[in-house]
N, C-alpha and C positions, 0 to 999 in steps of 0.2 A: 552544404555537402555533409553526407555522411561518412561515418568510418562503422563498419559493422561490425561487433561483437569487440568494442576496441578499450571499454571499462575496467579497468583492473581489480575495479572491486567488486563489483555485479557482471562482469562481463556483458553490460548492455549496450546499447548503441549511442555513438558519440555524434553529436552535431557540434561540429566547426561552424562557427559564427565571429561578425566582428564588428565590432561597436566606436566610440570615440577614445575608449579606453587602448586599446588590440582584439589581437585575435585572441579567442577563447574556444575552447571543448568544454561541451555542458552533456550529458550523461540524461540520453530521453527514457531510461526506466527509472533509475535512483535519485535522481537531479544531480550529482555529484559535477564540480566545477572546475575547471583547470585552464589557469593562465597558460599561454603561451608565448614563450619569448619572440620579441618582433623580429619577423622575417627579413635578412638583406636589404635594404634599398626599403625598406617600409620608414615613417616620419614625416616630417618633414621636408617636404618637396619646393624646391625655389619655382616660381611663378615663370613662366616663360616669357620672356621679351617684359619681364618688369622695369618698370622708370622709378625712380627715386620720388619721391614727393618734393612739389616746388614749396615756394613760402607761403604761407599762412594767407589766406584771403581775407582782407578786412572789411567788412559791409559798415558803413558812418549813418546815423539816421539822425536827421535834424527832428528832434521829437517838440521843438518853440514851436514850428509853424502848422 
């Protein structure tokens, strides 16, 4: 998505993007860069109908025979 003419310092055009980091505005005339604070409800998310992990699996290999 863009924001047009939304730079403060060039007044050029901001692209909203977002990464593993957050969301960011990166400035497509000057490169200029600006974090942006995570939105509501943005993070981490609980898994839906998750199960706990049972106990440890043990695989035994008779390595003599």
């Amino acid at each position: 998505m863009f924001k047009l003419r939304g730079c403060p310092k060039c007044h050029g055009d901001l692209y909203v993007g977002e990464d593993i980091y957050g969301t960011y505005l990166s400035c497509v005339q000057c490169g200029r860069y600006f974090a942006v604070a995570d939105a509501p409800g943005r993070g981490i998310r609980p898994v839906p109908d998750a199960q706990p992990a049972g106990p440890p699996v043990v695989v035994e290999y008779d390595l003599a025979a």
